[in-house]
N, C-alpha and C positions, 0 to 999 in steps of 0.2 A: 467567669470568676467562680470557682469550683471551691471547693473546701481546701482539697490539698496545695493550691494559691496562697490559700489565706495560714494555714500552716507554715508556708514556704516564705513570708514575707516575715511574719512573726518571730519566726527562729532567725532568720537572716538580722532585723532588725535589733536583735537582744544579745548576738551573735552566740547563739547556738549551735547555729548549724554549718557548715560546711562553703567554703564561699562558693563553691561550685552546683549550689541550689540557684543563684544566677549567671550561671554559667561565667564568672568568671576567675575561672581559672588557668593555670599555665598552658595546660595543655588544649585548650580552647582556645588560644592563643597564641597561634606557631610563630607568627613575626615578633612576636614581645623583645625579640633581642636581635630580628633581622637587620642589614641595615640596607637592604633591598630598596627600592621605590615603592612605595604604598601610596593606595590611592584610596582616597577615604572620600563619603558623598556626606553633605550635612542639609538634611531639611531644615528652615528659617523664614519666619514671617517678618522679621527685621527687618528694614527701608535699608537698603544701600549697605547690606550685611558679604557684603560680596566684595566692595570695596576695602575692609577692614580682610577679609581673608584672603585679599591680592599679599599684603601684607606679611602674611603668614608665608603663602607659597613665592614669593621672593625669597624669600630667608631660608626656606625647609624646603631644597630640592627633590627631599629624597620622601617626601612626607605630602601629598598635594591634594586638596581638599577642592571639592567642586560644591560650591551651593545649588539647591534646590528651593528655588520660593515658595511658599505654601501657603494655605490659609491659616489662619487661629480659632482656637476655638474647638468647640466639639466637631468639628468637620476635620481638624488635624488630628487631632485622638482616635478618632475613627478610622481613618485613613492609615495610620500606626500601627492599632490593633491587625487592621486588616494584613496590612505587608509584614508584617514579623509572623503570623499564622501562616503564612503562605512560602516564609524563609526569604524573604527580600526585604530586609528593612533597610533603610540608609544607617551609617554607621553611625553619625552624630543625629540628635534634634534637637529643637528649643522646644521646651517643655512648660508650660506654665507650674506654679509651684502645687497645687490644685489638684491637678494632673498626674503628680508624680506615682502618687499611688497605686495608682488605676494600671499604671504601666507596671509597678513593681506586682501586685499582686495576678498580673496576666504575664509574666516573663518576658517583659519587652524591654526592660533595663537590666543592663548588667550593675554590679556592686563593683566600682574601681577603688576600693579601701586602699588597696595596696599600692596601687598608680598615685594617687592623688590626694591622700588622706594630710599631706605636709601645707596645702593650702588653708585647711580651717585657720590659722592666721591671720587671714586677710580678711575675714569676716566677720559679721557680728554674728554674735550666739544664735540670737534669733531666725536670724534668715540663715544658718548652717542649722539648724533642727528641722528644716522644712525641707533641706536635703537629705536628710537622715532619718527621716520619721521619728525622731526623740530617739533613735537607738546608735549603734553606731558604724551600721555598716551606707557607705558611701555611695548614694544613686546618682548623683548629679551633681557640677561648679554651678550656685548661684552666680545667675549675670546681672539683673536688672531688679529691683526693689522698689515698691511703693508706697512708702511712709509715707503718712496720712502727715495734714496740718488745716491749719485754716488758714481759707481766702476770704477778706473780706473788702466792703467800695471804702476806703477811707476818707472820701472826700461827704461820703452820706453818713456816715457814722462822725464826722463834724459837724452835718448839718443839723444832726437829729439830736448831738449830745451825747452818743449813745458810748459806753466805756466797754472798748474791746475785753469781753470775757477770758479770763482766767482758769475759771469753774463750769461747771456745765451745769453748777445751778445759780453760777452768775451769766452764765448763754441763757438759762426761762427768762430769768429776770429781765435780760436785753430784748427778747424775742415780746414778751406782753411790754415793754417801756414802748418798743417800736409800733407795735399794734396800736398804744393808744395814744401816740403822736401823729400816724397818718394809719389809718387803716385799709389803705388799698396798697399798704407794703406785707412786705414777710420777712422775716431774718435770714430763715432758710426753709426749704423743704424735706419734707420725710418720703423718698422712692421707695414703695413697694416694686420695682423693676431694676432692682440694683441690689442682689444679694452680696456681691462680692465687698459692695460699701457698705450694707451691715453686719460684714466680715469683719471688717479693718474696725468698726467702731466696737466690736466686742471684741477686739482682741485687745485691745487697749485698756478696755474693763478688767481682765483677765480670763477670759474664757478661753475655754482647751474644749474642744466638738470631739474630740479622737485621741487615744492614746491607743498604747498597747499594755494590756494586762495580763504578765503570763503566757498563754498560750493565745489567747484571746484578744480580741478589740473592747476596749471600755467606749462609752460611747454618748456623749454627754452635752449634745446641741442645743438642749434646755435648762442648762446646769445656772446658777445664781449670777454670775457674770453677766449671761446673753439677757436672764429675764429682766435683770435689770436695767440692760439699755431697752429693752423692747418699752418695760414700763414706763422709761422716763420718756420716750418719744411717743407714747400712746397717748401720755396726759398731755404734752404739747398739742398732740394733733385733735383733741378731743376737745381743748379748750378753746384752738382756733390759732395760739398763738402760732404755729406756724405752719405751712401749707403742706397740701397731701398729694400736690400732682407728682408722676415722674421726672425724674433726669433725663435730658439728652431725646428732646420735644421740640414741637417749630415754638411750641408755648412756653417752654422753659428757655431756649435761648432766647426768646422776647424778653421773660423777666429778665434776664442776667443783663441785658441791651439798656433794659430802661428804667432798671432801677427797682424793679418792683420787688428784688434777691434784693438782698445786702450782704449774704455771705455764703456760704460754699464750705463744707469740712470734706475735704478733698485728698489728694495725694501731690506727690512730687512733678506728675504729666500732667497738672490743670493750666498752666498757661497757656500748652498749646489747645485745651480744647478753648480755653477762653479765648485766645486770640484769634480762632476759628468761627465760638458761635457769638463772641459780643465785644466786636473787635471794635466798635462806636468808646468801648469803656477803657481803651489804650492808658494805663500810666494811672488810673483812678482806683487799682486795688493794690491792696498788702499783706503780706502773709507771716503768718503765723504761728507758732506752735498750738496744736488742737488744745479743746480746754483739757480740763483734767478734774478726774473723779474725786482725789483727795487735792487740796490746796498743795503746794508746794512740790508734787510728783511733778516727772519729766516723761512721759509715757505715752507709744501711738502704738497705730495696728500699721499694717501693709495691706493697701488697697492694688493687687495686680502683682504683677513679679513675675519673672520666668528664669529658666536655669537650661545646663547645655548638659542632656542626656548623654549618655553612650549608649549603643543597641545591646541587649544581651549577645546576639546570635554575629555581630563583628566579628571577622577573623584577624581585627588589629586593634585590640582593645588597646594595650602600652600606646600606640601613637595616637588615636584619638583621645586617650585621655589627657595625654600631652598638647594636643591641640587644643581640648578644653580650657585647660587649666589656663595656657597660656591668653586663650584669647579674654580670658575674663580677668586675670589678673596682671597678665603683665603690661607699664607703662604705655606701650606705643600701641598696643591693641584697644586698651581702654579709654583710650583717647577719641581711637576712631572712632568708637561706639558712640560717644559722646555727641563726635563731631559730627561722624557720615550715619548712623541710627537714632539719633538724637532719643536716646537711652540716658537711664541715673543706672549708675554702673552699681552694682551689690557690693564690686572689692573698698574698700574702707578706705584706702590710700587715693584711687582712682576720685573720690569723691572732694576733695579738694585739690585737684590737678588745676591743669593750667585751663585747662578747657572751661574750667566753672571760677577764671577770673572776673566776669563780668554777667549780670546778671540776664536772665532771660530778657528779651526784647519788649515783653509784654509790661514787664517791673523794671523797666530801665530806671526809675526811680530809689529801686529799694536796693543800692549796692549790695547789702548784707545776705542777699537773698540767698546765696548756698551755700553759707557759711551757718547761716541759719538753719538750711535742710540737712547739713550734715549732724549740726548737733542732735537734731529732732530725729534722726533717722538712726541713732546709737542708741536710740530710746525703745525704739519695738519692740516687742514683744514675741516670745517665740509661739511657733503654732504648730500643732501636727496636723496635717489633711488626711481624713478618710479615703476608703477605694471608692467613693458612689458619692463623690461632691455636687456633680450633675440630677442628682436627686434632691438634695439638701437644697441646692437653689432654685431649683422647679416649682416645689413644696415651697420654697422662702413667699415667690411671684405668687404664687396664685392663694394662698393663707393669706399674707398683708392686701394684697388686694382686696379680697373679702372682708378684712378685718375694718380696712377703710370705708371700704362701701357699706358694709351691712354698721358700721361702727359698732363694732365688737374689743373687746379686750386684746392688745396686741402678745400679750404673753400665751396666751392660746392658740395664736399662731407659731410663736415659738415651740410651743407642747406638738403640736401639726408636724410641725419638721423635724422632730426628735422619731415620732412613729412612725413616720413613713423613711428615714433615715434606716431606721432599727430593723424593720419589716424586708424594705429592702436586702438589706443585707444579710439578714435570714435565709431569705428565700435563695442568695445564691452561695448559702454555706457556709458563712464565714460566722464563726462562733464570738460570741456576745459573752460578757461578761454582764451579770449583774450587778 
C-alpha cells in the first residue's frame, strides 16, 4: 500500500479522478457488449454458495460462473492480494465489508459505477456507504448484513424480575439488579477478543473510525462515539456488574448452557451459534432490538457483513457485474441464499421474503422474529472502513486485554488503537489529515 494507492482510492472515491484509476473502463473490457460465452470464476466462503449459482448458470448460458470455495478471513485477503499481483485473480469474490478497502487501495477491485450503480435501491444507506467508502464510486453489491440486537433467556429474566432494557443505562441498572439477586450470574460479558463486536456497538453510538478528507484520510478511532462506549463498559467491568471473559470459549458456551449469561448483544447469525453452543436452552431466549443511547432512538451497528467484489484486472467486468448484482438482489437468488447459505440477505426486499416466514428453529417461539430484525436492520448505521482494519483489531485484542488484566482505564485502550492505526498508516504512505 504505497502512497499513490492511497491517492488512487481518494480521487476515485470523491470522484476525481478518472474511472480508469481501477481499471474499469471500456476498453479494459472488451466483452462489455460481447454476447460470446464468458466464463467467469467466483471465490466464496458461503456454505452451499454453488447451489444458488447452478441457479444462475441455468438461466445465463452464455455467462457461466464456476465457484471456488475459500477460506475467510485474512487468509482470503491474503490469498487475493497475492493472485491479482501475479495477474490471476478470479473475476468475482466475497469480500467482507472491512476488507474492501484494503482491496481498493492495492488495485484489486475494480469500480462497476457504471454497471451496477441502479441497484443502491435495494439497500439501505448504511450498508451502501460501506460499498462506496462514503464517496461515490461503486466497489462491490452488499450480500449479507449483521445488524446487531439483543438476545436474552426470557424464562430468567422472569425468574429474576428483571425488565428487558431499553436504555443502556437501563442494561447497568439490569446488570447490578442481577448481580444482587444471585451473584454467580452475569447479564453479559465484555470480549476483549471480539473487535468486530465493539465495531458494531460503536457504530450504533455514532462513531466514524475513517473517512475521507480531501486528498487525505481523516482518521478517528478514538473520536467521542467509541470513548464513550469503551467508558461505559469500563465501569461495568470495573464494578463487577458484568463479566470480562471472552466469547466463543468451552467457558463461555458453559455460561450461555446454564444460565450463568442472561444476555447476549449480538447480530442477526446468533441463533445458529446459540443452537450450536447452548443448544440445552432451545425455545428459552428472545430477541430484541439493542438498547439505545438516547431513549426513544431506533439505532444498531452491523456486526459482520460481506459483499460480492469484482477483480479490477477481469476481462468481463459488464457480465460479472451483472452476475453480482443479480445474485444479491434478485428474488430467486436471495432466496437461495437464505435457504441453501443460510445468510440475512443486505437487499431490503429479500429481507421479508418468503423464506423469513417462520422463525428461526431456535425461536420457534418468538413468530415476530424477522419481522422484528428487519425493522432493527433499517436502523444501522452507516460506516466507512479504513485500508489497515487488520491493525485496528490486533491493537483492539491485545490494549483491552491488558486493560482487563492490569485493570486500567478502557478509553486508553481506545487512544492504543487510534496510534497505532495512524502510525501504521503512515508508514505505508497514505497521508493523514489532521
Amino acid at each position: 500500500m504505497k502512497s499513490r494507492h492511497t491517492i488512487k482510492i481518494i480521487a476515485v472515491a470523491v470522484a476525481l479522478a478518472t474511472l480508469a484509476a481501477c481499471g474499469s473502463d471500456s476498453s479494459s473490457d472488451p466483452d462489455a457488449t460481447s454476447s460470446e460465452k464468458v466464463e467467469l470464476t467466483f471465490w466464496s466462503w458461503a456454505p452451499n454458495i454453488d447451489k444458488v449459482v447452478d441457479l444462475w448458470n441455468a438461466d445465463h448460458p452464455n455467462i457461466h460462473v464456476t465457484v471456488s470455495k475459500q477460506a475467510q478471513g485474512d487468509e482470503l485477503v491474503t490469498k487475493l492480494l497475492t493472485s491479482a499481483k501475479a495477474g490471476n485473480p478470479p473475476d468475482l469474490f466475497q469480500a467482507e465489508y472491512q476488507a474492501l478497502p484494503t482491496f481498493v487501495s492495492n488495485d484489486v477491485v475494480a469500480d462497476v459505477t457504471k454497471y451496477a450503480k441502479s441497484a443502491k435501491s435495494k439497500f439501505s444507506d448504511g450498508l451502501w456507504q460501506q460499498v462506496t467508502l462514503g464517496g461515490d464510486a461503486l466497489y462491490a453489491i452488499p450480500q449479507d448484513s449483521g445488524p446487531m440486537m439483543l438476545y436474552y433467556r426470557a424464562d430468567l429474566f422472569e425468574k429474576f424480575g428483571l425488565s428487558v432494557p431499553k436504555t443502556w443505562d437501563e442494561f447497568a441498572t439490569v446488570a447490578r439488579q442481577l448481580r444482587e439477586k444471585d451473584s454467580s450470574r452475569y447479564l453479559t460479558t465484555f470480549s476483549s477478543a471480539d473487535p468486530g463486536w465493539f465495531a458494531g456497538l460503536s457504530q450504533q453510538a455514532g462513531a466514524s473510525w475513517w473517512g475521507i478528507s480531501g486528498d487525505s484520510w481523516k482518521v478517528s478511532v478514538n473520536d467521542a462515539a467509541t470513548k464513550k462506549v469503551a467508558e461505559y463498559w469500563g465501569d461495568l467491568v470495573a464494578s463487577g456488574a458484568v463479566d470480562n471473559k471472552p466469547m466463543y470459549t468451552a467457558d463461555w458456551n458453559k455460561a450461555l448452557n446454564d444460565g450463568t449469561l442472561l444476555a447476549w448483544p449480538s447480530a442477526i447469525w446468533a441463533p445458529g451459534v446459540l443452537e450450536g453452543n447452548a443448544a440445552d436452552t432451545k425455545g428459552k431466549w428472545s430477541m430484541t432490538e439493542m438498547p439505545q443511547w438516547t431513549a426513544g432512538e431506533h439505532k444498531t451497528g452491523n456486526w459482520g457483513g460481506s459483499s460480492t467484489a469484482i477483480a479490477a484486472k477481469s476481462k468481463h467486468l459488464k457480465q460479472a457485474a451483472e452476475f453480482a448484482v443479480w445474485l444479491n438482489t434478485d428474488a430467486t437468488a436471495t432466496e437461495a441464499l437464505v435457504k441453501q447459505a443460510s445468510i440475512y440477505p443486505a437487499c431490503r426486499d429479500a429481507q421479508s421474503g418468503s423464506a423469513f416466514s417462520t422463525p428461526p428453529a431456535f425461536f420457534s417461539q418468538q413468530t415476530d422474529f424477522y419481522a422484528t430484525a428487519k425493522t432493527i436492520a433499517d436502523g444501522a448505521a452507516g460506516f466507512t472502513w479504513g485500508p489497515n482494519v487488520n491493525v485496528t483489531y490486533s491493537t483492539y485484542k491485545d490494549s483491552f486485554n491488558k486493560a482487563i488484566t492490569e485493570k486500567t482505564a478502557f478509553a486508553a485502550a481506545v487512544d492504543a488503537m487510534q496510534t497505532a492505526t495512524v502510525s501504521d498508516m503512515e508508514k505505508n504512505g497514505f497521508k493523514i489529515s489532521k
